[in-house]
Structures are given as structure tokens and as C-alpha cells.
N, C-alpha and C positions, 0 to 999 in steps of 0.2 A: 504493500500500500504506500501509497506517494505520500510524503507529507509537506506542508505549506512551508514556504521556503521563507527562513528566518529576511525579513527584509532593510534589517538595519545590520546584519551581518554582511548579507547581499551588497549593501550600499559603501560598506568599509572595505572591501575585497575590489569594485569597481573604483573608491578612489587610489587604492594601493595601485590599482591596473594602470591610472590615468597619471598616473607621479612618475614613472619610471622611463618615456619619449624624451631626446633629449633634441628632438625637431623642434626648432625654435617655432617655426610658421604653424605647427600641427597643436602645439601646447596651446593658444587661443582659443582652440575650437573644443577640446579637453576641458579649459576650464570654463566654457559659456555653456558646454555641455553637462559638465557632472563637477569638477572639485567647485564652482562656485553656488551649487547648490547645497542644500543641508542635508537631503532626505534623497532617498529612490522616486519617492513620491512627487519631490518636487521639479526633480529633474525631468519626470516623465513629463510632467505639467508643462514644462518651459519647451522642453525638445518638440512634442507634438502641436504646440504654440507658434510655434517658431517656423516648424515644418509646412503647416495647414494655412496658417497668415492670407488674407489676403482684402482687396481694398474693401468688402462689405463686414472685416469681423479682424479687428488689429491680431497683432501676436500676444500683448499684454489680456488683451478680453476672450482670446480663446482660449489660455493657458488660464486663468481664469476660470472658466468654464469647468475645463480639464479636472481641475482641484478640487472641485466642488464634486464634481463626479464621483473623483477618489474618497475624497473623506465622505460620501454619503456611502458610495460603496467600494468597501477598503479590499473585494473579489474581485477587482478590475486588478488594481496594483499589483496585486498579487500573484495571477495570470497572468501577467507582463512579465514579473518575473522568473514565473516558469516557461514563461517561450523562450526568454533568453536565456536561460541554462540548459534549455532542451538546443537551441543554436549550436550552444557552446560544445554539450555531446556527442552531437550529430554531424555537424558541418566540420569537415576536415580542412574547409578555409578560413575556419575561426578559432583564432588562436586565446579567447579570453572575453570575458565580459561585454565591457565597452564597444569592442568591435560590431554584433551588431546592435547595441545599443545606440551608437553613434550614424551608422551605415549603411543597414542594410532594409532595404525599402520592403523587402516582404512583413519585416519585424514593425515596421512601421506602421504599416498599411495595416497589419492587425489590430494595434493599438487603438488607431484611431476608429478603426471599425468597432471595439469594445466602448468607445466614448458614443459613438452613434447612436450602438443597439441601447446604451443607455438613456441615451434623447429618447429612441423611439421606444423604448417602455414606460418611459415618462411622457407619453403623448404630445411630444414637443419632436412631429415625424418631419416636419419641411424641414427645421434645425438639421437632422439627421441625414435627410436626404443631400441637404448641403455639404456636410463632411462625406458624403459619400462620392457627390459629384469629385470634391477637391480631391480627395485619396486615389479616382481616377485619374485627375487631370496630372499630379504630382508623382504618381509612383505608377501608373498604371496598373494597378490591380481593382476590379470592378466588386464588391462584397458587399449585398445586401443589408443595410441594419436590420432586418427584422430575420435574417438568420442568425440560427443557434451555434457559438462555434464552444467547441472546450479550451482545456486549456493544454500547453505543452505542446504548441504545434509550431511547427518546421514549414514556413512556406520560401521554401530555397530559391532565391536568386527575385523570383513572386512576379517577374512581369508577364501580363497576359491572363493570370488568373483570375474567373469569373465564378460570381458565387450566386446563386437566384435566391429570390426571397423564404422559400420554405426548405432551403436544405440545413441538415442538421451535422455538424462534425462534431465527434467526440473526442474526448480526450487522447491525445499521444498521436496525433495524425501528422505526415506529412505531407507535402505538395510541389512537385514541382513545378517549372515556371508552364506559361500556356494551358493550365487545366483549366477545363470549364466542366460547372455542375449546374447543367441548365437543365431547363423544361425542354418538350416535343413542339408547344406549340402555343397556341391561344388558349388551354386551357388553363380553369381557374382553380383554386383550391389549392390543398396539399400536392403540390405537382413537380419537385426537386429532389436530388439523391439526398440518402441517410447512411454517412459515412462513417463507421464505426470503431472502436477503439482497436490502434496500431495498424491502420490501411495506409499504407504506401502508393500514392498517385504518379507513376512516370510523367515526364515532359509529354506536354502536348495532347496530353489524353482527353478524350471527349464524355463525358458521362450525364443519358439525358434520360430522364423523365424521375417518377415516385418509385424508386429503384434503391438497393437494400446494397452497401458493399460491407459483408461481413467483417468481424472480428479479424485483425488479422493479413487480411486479402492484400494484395497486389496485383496493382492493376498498370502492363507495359506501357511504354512510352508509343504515344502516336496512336494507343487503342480509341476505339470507340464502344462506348457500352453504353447496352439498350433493355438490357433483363439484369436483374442483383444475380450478385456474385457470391457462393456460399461461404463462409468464415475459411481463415487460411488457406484462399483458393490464386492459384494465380492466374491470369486472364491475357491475354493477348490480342491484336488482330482489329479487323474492321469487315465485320462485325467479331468483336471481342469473343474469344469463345478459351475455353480450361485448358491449359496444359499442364504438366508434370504432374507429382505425385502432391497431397495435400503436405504442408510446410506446419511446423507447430511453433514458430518464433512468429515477431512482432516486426513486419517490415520494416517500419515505419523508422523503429527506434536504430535499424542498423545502416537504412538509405541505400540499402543494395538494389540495384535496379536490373541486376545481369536478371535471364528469365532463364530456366530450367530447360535440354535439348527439347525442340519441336517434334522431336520422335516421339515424343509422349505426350501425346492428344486427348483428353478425357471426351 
């Protein structure tokens, strides 16, 4: 069982990260980033302030915002902090905390989506839809606020990733860039995938409609998938269909994307 990641230890461990650069130009951005803040909390508040800025909502009133979010709900921060540790286990081009704390735009693009779905559970949805526009135009990744996401997720590299309003990701998931978890069409309702704890999304994968990706599963780079995929299944193709033998690890948490020989077709 995962437990909730001490966040003021978290926060002494990122200033230890950000003290040790002896790049005079790169130390600025360290410390507008993290050492001249006090908190995890409050750095998130300024970084995604700073990030999202723009001429209908300052950086001082978003960041602003942001805070208030936090200290109403201290499950946001918290989540932030488990993506970025789960970054830091995952990602072989992350060498430490701060990196994508400071950098990388999938890490971003979740945050700010977690500030959204909180507008939009607080019936403040045009607000929401607004950071949603901005999180597109700024990082390119498209993510519904009125989707469910968990926490501890890896969306690797993140440009192109599209999320529709009724899909649900659980905890320990990762994504690579180009994934889309849309609808078939004009229908309404519950009409998006339910992606579930430790599924690994290759690049570029397509996955559309009220579709199940089990516990587990992995789904190849460049599939398209149109039926759920049964837990620890791996998928391939266009149209996506099973290959190899059922897998009993958690793809997600290892990022391995090689796929099992195609001699072995289920």
C-alpha cells in the first residue's frame, strides 16, 4: 500500500536538489522556482501561476487561485507530489526532483488539470474550461476537467495527449506522448475509456469509446483500440487485438514498451 508522501520532507530534498547547479544563468530560475518559496505548496502555486498567466487572469491572481485550491484541498498537493516521485522512478531522463518539477510539460499539464477538475467541482466550469483551453495552448496536452484522473501518473514527454470528459484513470498509470482516450462519436453520456491501475499506454495509441483497459494491460505504440482489454493483457495493432502470454507485473511502473514475439497471437 502506497502511503502519502511526507510533503515538507519532499520540499527539503527539492531545495537540497536546487542548491547544488553551479550554472550561474540556470540558478534564477531554481530560485523563482523553488528555494525562494517556503512550502511544496507554495511553489506549486507560483510555478502553475506563472506557467498558465495570461492577459485575462495575471500570474499573481492565478497563483492565487492555485493556493486557495490547495489549502481547501490539501489531495491536490499531495498528488503533485506523487507524480513527481513516480517521474523520478520511472523516467530514466530524470535525474531528481526538481527536474520535472521545473520542466516537464506532461507534469504540468496534470497539475493544472487537478486545479480545473477542482473549479469544475466547484461549479465554477467556464473558470475550468479556461485553464483547460490555456494547458492546450501552453503545453499541448488536451484533459478534460470533468475527468477522473488518480494519482502517481507518468505522462512522459505528454505532447498530443487527449483526455475526453468521462474517462476515468487510476492510480499508477502511465502515458505516452500522442495518446488519445476519446469517444466514437456524437454520443452522449458515459462515452470514454476506464483506465485502470498500472496500464501502460504506448506513443501514439488510439483508444475510443466506454471501453475497460484492465488492471495491468499494455497497450502498443500506434494501436488503436475499440473493445476493453482484459487485466495484464497486452494489445497491439489497428485494430488492436492480444498477443503473448498474460504478464502478472504492472507496466506502467516499469515503462517497458518492447511487446512480447507476434508469434503469439491470442
Amino acid at each position: 500500500m502506497t502511503t502519502t508522501p511526507d510533503l515538507d520532507a519532499v520540499w527539503q530534498d527539492m531545495l537540497v536538489q536546487s542548491d547544488v547547479c553551479c550554472d550561474v544563468l540556470i540558478q534564477g530560475v531554481f530560485a523563482t522556482g523553488i528555494s525562494d518559496h517556503r512550502s511544496f505548496q507554495g511553489a506549486l502555486a507560483a510555478l502553475l501561476g506563472t506557467k498558465l498567466a495570461d492577459r485575462a487572469i495575471s500570474a499573481p491572481v492565478l497563483s492565487a487561485l492555485v493556493a486557495s485550491a490547495l489549502t481547501e484541498c490539501p489531495g491536490i498537493a499531495e498528488a503533485a507530489a506523487e507524480d513527481m516521485i513516480a517521474i523520478f522512478e520511472r523516467d530514466a531522463a530524470c535525474p531528481d526532483y526538481v527536474t520535472p518539477f521545473l520542466f516537464f510539460k506532461g507534469y504540468h499539464a496534470v497539475q493544472a488539470y487537478r486545479i480545473a477538475h477542482w473549479l469544475w467541482r466547484n461549479d465554477r466550469k467556464h473558470l475550468a474550461r479556461h485553464l483547460q483551453s490555456l494547458v492546450s495552448e501552453r503545453f499541448n496536452l488536451d484533459i478534460h476537467p470533468a475527468a477522473r484522473l488518480g494519482r502517481r501518473l507518468v505522462f512522459d514527454h505528454g505532447g498530443g495527449i487527449v483526455i475526453g470528459e468521462t474517462c476515468i484513470i487510476e492510480d499508477d498509470v502511465s502515458l505516452l506522448q500522442g495518446v488519445t482516450l476519446g469517444g466514437t462519436g456524437k454520443e452522449t453520456g458515459d462515452r470514454h475509456p476506464k483506465v485502470r491501475r498500472g496500464v501502460l499506454v504506448g506513443t501514439g495509441a488510439i483508444v475510443l469509446g466506454n471501453i475497460e483497459l484492465g488492471e495491468g494491460a499494455k497497450i502498443g505504440a500506434g494501436s488503436v483500440v475499440l473493445e476493453s482489454v482484459p487485466a495484464y493483457t497486452t494489445v497491439v495493432g489497428n485494430p488492436a487485438r492480444r498477443i503473448g502470454t498474460r504478464h502478472t507485473n504492472m507496466p506502467a511502473l516499469g515503462m517497458d514498451q518492447r511487446l512480447p514475439p507476434v508469434d503469439y497471437i491470442i
